[in-house]
C-alpha positions as CSV (number, residue, x, y, z in Angstrom):
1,X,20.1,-17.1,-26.1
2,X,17.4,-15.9,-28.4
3,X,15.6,-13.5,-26.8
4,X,13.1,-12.6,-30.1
5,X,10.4,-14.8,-28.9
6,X,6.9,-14.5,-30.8
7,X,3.7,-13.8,-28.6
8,X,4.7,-11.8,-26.3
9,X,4.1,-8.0,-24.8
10,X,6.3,-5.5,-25.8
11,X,6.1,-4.4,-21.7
12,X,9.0,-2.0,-22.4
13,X,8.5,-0.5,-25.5
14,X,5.2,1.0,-23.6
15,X,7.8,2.2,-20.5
16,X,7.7,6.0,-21.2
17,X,3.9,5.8,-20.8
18,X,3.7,3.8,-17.5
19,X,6.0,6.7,-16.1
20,X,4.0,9.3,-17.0
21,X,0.9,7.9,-15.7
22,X,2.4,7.0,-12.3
23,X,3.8,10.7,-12.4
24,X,0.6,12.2,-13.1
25,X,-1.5,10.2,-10.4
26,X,1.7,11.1,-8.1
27,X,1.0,14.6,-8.6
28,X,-2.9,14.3,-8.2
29,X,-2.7,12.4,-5.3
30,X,-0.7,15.3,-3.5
31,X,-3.0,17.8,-5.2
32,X,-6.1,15.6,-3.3
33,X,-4.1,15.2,-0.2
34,X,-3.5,18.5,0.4
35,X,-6.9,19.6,0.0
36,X,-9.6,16.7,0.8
37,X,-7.1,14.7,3.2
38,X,-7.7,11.7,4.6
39,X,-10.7,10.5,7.1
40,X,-8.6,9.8,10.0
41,X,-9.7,7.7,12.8
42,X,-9.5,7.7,16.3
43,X,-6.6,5.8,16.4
44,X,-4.5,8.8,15.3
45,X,-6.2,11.6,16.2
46,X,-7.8,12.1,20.3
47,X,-11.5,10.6,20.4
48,X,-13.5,8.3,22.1
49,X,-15.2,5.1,20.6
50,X,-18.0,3.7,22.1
51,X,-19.0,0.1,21.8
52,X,-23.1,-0.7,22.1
53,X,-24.2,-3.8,22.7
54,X,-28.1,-4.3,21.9
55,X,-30.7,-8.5,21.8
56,X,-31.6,-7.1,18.4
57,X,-30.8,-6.1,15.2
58,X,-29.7,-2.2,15.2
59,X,-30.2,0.5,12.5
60,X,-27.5,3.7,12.6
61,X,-30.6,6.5,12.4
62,X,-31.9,4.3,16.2
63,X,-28.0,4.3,17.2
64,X,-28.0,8.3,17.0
65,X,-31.4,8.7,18.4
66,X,-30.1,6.8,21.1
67,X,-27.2,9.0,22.2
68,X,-29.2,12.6,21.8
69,X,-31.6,10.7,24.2
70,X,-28.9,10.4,26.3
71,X,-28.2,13.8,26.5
72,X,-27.4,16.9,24.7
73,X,-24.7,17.1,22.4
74,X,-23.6,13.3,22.8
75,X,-24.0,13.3,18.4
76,X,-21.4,10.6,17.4
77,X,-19.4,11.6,14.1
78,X,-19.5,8.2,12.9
79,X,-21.6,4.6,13.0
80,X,-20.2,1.3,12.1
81,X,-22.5,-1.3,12.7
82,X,-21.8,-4.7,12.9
83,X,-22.1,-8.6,13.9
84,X,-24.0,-11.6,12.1
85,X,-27.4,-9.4,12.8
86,X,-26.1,-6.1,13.0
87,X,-26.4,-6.3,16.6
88,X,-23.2,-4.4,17.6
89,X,-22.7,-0.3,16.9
90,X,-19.4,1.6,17.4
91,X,-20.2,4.9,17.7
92,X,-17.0,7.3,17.3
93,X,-16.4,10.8,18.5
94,X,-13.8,13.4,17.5
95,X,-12.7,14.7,20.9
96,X,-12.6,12.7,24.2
97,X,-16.1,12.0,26.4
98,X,-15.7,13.3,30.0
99,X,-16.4,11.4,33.0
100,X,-19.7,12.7,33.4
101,X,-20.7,12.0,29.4
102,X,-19.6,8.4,29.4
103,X,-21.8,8.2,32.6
104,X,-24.5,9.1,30.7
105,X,-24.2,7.4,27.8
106,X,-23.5,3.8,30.0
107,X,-26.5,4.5,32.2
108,X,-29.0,5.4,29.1
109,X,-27.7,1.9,26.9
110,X,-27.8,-0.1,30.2
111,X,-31.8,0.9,31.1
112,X,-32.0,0.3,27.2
113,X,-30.8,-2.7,26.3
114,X,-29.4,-4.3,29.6
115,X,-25.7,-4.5,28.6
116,X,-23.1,-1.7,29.4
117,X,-21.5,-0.2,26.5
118,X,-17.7,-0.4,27.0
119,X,-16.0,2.9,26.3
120,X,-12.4,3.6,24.9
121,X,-10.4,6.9,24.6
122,X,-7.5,7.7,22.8
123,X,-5.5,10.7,23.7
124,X,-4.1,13.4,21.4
125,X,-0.8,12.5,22.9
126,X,-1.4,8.8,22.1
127,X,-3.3,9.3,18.8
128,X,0.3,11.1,17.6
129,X,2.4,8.7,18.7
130,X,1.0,6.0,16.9
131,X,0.9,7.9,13.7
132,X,4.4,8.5,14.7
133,X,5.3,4.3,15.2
134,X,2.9,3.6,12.0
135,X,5.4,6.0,9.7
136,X,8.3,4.2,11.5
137,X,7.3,0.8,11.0
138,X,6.9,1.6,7.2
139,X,10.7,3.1,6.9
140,X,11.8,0.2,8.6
141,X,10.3,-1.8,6.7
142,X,11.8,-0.4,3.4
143,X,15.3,0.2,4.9
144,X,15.4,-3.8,5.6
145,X,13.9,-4.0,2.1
146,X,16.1,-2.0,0.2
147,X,19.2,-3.8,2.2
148,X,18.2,-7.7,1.6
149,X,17.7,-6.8,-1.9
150,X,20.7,-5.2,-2.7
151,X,22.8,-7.9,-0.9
152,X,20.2,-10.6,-2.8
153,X,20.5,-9.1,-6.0
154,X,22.2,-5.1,-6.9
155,X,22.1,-2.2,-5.7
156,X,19.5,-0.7,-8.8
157,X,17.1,-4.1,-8.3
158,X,17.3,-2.5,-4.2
159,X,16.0,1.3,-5.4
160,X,13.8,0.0,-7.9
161,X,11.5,-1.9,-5.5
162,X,11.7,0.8,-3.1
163,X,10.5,3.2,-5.8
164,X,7.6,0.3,-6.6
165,X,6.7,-0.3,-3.1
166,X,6.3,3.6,-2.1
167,X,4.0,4.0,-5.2
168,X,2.4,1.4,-4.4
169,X,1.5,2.7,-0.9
170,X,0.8,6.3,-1.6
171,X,-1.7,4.6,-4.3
172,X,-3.5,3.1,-1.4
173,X,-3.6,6.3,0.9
174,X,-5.1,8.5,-2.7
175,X,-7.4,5.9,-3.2
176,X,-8.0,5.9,0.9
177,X,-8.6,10.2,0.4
178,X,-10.8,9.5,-2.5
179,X,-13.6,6.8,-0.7
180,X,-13.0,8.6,2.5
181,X,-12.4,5.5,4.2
182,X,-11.6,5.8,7.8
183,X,-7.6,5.5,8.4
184,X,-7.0,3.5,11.7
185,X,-4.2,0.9,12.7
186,X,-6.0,-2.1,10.2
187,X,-5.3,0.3,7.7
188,X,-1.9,0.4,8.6
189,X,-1.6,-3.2,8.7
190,X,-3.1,-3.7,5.3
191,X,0.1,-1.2,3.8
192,X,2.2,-3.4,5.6
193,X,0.7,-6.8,4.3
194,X,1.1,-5.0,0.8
195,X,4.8,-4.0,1.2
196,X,5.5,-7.9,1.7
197,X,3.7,-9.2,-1.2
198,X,4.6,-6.4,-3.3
199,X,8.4,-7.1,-2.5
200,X,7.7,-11.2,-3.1
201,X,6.4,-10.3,-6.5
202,X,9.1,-8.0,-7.6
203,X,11.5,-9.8,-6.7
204,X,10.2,-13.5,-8.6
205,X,10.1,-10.8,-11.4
206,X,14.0,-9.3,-10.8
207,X,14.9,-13.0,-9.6
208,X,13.6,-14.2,-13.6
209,X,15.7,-10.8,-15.0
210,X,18.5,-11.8,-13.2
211,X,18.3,-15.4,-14.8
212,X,17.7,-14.4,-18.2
213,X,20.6,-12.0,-17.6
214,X,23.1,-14.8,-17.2
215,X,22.7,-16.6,-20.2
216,X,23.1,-13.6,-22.2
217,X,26.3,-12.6,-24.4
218,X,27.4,-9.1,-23.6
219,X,24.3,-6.3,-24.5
220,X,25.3,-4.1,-27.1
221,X,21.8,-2.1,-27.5
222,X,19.0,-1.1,-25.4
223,X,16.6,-3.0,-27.7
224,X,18.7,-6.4,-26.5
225,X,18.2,-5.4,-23.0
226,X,14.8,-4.7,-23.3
227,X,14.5,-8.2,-24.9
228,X,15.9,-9.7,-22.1
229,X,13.3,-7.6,-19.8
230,X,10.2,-8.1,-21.6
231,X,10.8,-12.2,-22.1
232,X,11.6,-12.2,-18.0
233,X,8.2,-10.2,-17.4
234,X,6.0,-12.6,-19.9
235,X,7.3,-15.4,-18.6
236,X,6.2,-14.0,-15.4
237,X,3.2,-12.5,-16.2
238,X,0.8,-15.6,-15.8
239,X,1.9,-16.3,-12.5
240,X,1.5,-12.6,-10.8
241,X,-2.3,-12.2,-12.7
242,X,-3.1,-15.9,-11.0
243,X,-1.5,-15.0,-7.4
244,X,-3.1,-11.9,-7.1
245,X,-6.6,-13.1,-8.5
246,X,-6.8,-15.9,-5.5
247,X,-5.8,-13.4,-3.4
248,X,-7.7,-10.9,-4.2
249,X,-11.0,-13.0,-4.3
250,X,-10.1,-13.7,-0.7
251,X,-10.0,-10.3,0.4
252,X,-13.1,-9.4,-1.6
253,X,-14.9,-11.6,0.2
254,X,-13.7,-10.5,3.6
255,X,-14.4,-6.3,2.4
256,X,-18.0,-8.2,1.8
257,X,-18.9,-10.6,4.3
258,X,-16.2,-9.4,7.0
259,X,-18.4,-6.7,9.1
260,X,-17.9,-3.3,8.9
261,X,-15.1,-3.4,11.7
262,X,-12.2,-4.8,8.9
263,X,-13.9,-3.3,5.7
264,X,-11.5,-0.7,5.7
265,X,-8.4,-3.7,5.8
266,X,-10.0,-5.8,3.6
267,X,-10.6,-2.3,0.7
268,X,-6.9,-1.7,1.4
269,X,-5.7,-5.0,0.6
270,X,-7.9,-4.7,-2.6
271,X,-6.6,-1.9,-3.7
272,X,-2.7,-2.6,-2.7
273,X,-2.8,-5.6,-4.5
274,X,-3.8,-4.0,-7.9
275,X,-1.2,-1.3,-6.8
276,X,1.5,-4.0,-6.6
277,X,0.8,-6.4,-9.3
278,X,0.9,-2.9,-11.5
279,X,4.3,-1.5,-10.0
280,X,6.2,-4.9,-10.4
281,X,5.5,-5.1,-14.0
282,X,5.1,-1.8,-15.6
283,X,7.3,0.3,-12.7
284,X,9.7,-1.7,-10.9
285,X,10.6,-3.7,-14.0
286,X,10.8,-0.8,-16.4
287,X,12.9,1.6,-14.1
288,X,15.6,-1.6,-13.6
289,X,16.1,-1.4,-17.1
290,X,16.8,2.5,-17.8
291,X,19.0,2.7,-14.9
292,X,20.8,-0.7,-15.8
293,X,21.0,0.4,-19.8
294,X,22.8,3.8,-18.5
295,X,25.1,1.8,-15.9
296,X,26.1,-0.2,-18.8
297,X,26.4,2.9,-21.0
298,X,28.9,3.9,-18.4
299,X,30.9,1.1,-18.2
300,X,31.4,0.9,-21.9
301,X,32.6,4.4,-21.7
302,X,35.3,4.3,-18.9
303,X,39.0,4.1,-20.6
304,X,40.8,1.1,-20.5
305,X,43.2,1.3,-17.9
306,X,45.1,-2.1,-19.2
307,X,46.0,-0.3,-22.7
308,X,49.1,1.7,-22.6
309,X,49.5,5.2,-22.9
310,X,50.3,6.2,-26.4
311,X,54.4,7.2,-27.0
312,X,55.3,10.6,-27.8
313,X,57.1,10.7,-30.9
314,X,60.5,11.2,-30.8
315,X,61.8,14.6,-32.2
């Protein structure tokens, strides 16, 4: 097969360049991590969260003069309105309310506004165990990845979507430490939601590779092989830019008209689709190929077992 198609990107030839820009933000994104960190929420750290309740549309600046009418100190660290009229406000709090504060704060919203804020808590204790099942889940997650896709396809199409799929979730948590968007468990679902598209598209990508790979004669050169890779990412190419445009529409419009409460889900799954659609073609993709071209390096270089030893010459 002819493999020197007109019209299309040279994806490979530009490889060197994708690496050193996912290498760069890799090493930023630790750099910002280990100094600005990420806005975690109650869910994974001990606070309370208190839910109001009001007939009217509610402002954050009334919501926090509410609760230092209620008493001293009771100064929530964060607001999040929402509802079709901003009727509803979660008010968060680093640290767990007593007894006697949660008292206060019910009996101040009730003679307010007539409804009783419901109150929940989240324990140090709890707050680090699910951090703890949220890290799990993800190595789970790319364990059973890794394994379908090396039984599915090889071994190096297995690593390489691993290597795609962590990128593209430390991507989302630098972008997350950037905004300062709060880090709960929607958060957590968004990375996974990504991890399964990103995996579907690498893998219609590897799954085109792989097709284009059998109707090949032997490779003799890189440049063949990275004809093979760059027809099997055009040919692609359309179809990952349409699926993530529909989708991404979609969650634009929840991050817009979804209410506060699933912002942060709906950024996430913005972001991790950009992430993904990136790492299948210009990581993913790219990586296959270096680490196939040196496998096949290898194999051309093992001796030939089936040819016979040469005979000492008789003296």
């Amino acid at each position: 097969m002819n493999f020197n198609t007109k019209n299309k990107y040279a994806f490979v030839k530009h490889r060197k360049k994708f690496f050193w820009f996912s290498l760069v933000f890799t090493l930023a994104g630790i750099i910002l991590l280990s100094t600005a960190g990420l806005n975690l929420g109650i869910d994974f750290k001990s606070g309370s969260k208190v839910e109001v309740l009001a007939d009217g549309t509610l402002t954050e600046d009334e919501v926090y003069n509410h609760f230092a009418q209620a008493g001293d100190g009771y100064e929530p660290d964060d607001v999040t309105l929402a509802g079709d009229n901003s009727e509803i406000a979660y008010a968060s709090f680093i640290g767990t309310l007593s007894q006697d504060e949660i008292a206060d704060i019910q009996t101040h919203f009730v003679d307010t506004y007539g409804n009783e804020p419901s109150v929940s808590t989240v324990s140090p204790q709890v707050g680090q165990e699910l951090a703890k099942n949220a890290l799990i889940s993800v190595l789970i997650a790319a364990v059973g990845i890794i394994i379908y896709v090396s039984i599915r396809f090889q071994f190096l199409y297995g690593v390489a979507s691993i290597v795609a799929l962590l990128h593209d979730a430390f991507f989302i948590i630098v972008v997350f430490s950037i905004v300062q968007f709060e880090v709960n468990v929607p958060f957590i679902a968004a990375v996974l939601t990504i991890v399964g598209y990103s995996i579907n598209d690498t893998i219609v990508t590897f799954d085109r590779i792989r097709e284009n790979m059998r109707h090949t004669e032997d490779i003799k050169t890189f440049d063949e092989l990275a004809a093979v890779v760059d027809l099997s990412l055009n040919q692609t190419l359309t179809r990952s830019i349409n699926t993530v445009l529909t989708v991404v529409f979609a969650a634009l419009c929840i991050f817009i008209f979804g209410g506060e409460a699933i912002r942060s889900f709906a950024f996430a799954l913005v972001v991790g689709l950009v992430a993904g659609t990136y790492s299948s073609l210009f990581l993913a993709a790219q990586l296959w190929t270096v680490w196939k071209w040196k496998s096949i390096v290898r194999e051309k270089n093992k001796p030939n077992k089936e040819e016979p030893e040469d005979l000492e010459p008789e003296v």
